[in-house]
N, C-alpha and C positions, 0 to 999 in steps of 0.2 A: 428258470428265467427270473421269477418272483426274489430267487437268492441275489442273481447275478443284481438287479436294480438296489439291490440294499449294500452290495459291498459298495457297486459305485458312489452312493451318499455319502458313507461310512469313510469311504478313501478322498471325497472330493473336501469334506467339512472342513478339518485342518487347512484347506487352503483357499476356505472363505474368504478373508479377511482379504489376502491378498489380492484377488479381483473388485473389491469393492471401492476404491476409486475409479478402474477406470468404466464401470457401470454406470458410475452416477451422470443420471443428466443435466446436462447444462441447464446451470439457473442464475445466471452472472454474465455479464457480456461488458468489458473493457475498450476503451479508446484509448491508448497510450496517446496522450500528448508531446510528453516529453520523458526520456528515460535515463539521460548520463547525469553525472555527480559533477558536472563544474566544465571549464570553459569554454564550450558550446554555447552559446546565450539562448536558441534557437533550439536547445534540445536538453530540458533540463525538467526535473520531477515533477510530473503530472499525469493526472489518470482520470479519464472521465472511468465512471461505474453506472450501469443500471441493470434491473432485472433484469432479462428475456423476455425480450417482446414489449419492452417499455423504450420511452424515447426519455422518462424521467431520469436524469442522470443530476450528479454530485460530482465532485472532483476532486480528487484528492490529490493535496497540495497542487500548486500551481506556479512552479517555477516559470513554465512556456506553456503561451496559451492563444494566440490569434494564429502563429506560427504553426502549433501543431494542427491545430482544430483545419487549418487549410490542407496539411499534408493529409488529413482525412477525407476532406472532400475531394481534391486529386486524385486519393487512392478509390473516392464512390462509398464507402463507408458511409457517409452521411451526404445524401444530395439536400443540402441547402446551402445560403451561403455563410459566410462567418459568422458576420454581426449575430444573424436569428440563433445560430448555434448557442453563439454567444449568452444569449439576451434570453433565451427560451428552453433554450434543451439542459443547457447546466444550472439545476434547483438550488444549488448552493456550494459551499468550499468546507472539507476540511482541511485543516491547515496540522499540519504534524507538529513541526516548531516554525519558527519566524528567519530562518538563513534566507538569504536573497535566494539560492537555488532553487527556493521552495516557496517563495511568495512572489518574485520579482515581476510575473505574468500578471500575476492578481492585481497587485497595483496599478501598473501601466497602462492594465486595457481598463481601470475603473470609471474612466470617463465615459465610454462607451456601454458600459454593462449593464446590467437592471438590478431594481432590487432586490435582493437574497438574504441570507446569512452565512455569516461565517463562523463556523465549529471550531472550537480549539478549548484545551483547557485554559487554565486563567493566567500562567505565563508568557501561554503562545499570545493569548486576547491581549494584553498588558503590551507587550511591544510593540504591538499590531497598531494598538491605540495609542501607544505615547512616542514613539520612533516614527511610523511609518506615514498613519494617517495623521499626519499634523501640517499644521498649515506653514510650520518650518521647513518641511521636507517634502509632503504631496497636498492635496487639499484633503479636506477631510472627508472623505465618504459615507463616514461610519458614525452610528447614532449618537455618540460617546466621545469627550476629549475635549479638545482642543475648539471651543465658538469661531466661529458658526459650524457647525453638524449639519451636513446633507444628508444624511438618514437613507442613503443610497443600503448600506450594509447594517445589518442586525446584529452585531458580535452577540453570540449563543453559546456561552462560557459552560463546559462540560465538568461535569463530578467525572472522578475516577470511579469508574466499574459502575456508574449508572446508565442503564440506560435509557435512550430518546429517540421519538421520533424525530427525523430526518423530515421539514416540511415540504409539502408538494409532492414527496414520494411516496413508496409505498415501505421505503426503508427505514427501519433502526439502528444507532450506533451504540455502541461501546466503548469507552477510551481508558487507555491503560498507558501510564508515565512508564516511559525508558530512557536509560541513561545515551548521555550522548557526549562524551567527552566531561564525565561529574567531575563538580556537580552538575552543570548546565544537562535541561531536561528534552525527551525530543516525548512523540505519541505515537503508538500502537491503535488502531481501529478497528473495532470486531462486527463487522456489517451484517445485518440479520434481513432477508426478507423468507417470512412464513419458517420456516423449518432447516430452512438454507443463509450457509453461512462465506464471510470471506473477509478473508485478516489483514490487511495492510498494518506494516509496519516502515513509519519514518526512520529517519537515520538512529543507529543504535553502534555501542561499541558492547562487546560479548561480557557476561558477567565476568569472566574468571580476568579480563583487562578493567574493565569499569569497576572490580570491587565493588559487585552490586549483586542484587537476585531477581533485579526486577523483570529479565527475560525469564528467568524460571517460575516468578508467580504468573507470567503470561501463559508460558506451557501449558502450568497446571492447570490454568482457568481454561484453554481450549481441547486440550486432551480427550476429552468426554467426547467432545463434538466429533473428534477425527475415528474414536473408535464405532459410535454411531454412523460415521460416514457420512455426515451433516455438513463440514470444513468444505470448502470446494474447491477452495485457493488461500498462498501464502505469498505477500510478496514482500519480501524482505531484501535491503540492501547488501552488494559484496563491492566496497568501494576500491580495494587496492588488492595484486597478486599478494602472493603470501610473502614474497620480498623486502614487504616493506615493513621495517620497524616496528616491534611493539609502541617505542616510544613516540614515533609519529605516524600513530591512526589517527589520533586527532574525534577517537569516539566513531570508529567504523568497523567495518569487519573484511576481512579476509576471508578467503575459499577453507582455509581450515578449520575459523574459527567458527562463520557457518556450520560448516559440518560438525563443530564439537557441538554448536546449541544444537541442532537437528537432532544430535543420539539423545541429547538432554530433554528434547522434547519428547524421542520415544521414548525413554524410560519410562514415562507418565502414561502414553496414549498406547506403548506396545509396539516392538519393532516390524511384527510382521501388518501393522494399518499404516506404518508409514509409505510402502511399497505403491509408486505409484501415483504418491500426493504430488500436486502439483506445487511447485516452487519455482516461482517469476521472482526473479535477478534483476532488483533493479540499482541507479545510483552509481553507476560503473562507469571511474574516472579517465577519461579518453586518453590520455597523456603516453605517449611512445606506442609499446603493444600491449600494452596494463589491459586491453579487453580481451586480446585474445588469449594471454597467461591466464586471467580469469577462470576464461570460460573451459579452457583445458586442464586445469586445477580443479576447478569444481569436477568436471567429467572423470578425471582421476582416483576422484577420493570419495565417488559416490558409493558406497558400498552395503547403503540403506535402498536401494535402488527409486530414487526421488525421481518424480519426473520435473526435469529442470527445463522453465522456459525462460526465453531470455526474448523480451518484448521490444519489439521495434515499433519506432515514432509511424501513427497513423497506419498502425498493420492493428484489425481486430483481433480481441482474443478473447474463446469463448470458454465459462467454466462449469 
């Protein structure tokens, strides 16, 4: 009997690895706000994030935000009403780059909001501050710019690959520069709370289109994490089917080219830990049936056996 227990070890080990995403327990808890790439105004990139078991949440990017935050309380995910949502539960913004898809919420609702910070490297902050919040184009909310300054917002200008605590939370970030139609830059966010990790990445077009490597220093720097089993989610954009032109991505990614970074990220992290990672699809531009060629392209060419989720406005999602 004493045999039989040691083959079963012996036979089970090799295929460690591969249950070890879906063991892992949920330490990350999502509120999609908003999740298409463009003209939706009512449903564009946005993510609240917070621990498990926390009400501390951050947002990342904030294309839609009074709209989504409602379709959450309709859906009972969050029983409060907006405003408090608004004003209380979200601790601050990171901001990936400055495209209206991705800020146009932040703005809008700024008259209503409380004070926070806003995360972004020193491109994203720079537009934020000479574009956005100026008293040419919005009032000023932000400590910075353009007199008089309502000091409503903190712009909190991030180093690459340093990282910070996230105030009022229990979180850290990481920010790492991606190309997005170069030179023009977007940001990658490497979210830590204790042990537990979770990657957002803003808009990106694939190295081998971008003439770049900045998604393969990204792999490399999370690789560790995923074979430790520590990664717990990845969500990265697939804005157009594979149809559409190299020449006009415009700094995005297709279901193939996904998938070509995905093998490029196991090369680093090992094919048989990618089995099972969780990969949320966001950015996905509503136009004809571009979602659902998407999402049957990606399902097609999964051959890393990824678990692909595809986030719906005001549907929770736990990692």
């Amino acid at each position: 009997m004493k045999g039989f227990y040691i083959l079963c070890l012996v036979l089970l080990v090799p295929y460690a690895s591969l249950f070890s995403q879906a063991i892992l327990k949920s330490a990350f808890k999502v509120i999609p706000l908003g999740v298409k790439g463009g003209i939706d105004e009512s449903n564009l990139s946005a993510y609240m994030l917070a621990p498990e078991g926390s009400n501390d949440y951050v947002c990342l990017d904030a294309g839609t935000l009074h709209y989504g935050i409602q379709k959450a309380v309709d859906e009972g995910i969050i029983k409060d009403n907006v405003t408090r949502i608004l004003q209380t539960y979200i601790r601050g913004y990171l901001v990936s780059h400055p495209h209206l898809d991705h800020v146009s919420g932040l703005i809008i609702n700024s008259p209503d909001d409380s004070a926070k910070n806003i995360y972004g490297l020193a491109h994203c902050i720079n537009i934020l501050k000479d574009k956005y919040f100026s008293w040419q184009n919005w009032a000023n909310f932000g400590d910075e710019g353009e007199k008089p300054v309502l000091k409503k917002y903190h712009y909190a200008v991030l180093e690459e690959e340093k990282e910070v605590p996230l105030e009022h939370t229990p979180l850290f970030v990481k920010a790492f520069p991606l190309s997005h139609s170069n030179p023009y830059e977007s940001t990658a966010f490497l979210i830590r709370h204790g042990e537990n990790y979770f990657l957002y990445l803003g808009d990106t077009g694939a190295d081998s289109v971008e003439k770049s490597n900045k998604l393969s220093l990204l792999w490399q720097h999370v690789a560790p994490l995923i074979k430790a089993g520590k990664l717990h989610a990845i969500f990265i954009e697939v804005s157009y089917p594979d149809e559409q032109p190299a020449t006009q991505l415009f700094g995005h990614l297709t279901p193939h080219l996904l998938m070509q970074e995905m093998h490029s990220l196991g090369k680093f992290a090992g094919v048989a830990n990618m089995k099972g990672l969780p990969i949320a699809i966001t950015h996905m531009k509503p136009s004809g049936n571009h979602e659902d060629k998407i999402i049957q392209q990606l399902k097609n060419q999964n051959n890393l056996q990824l678990k692909l989720v595809f986030p719906k406005q005001g549907k929770v999602l736990k990692f």
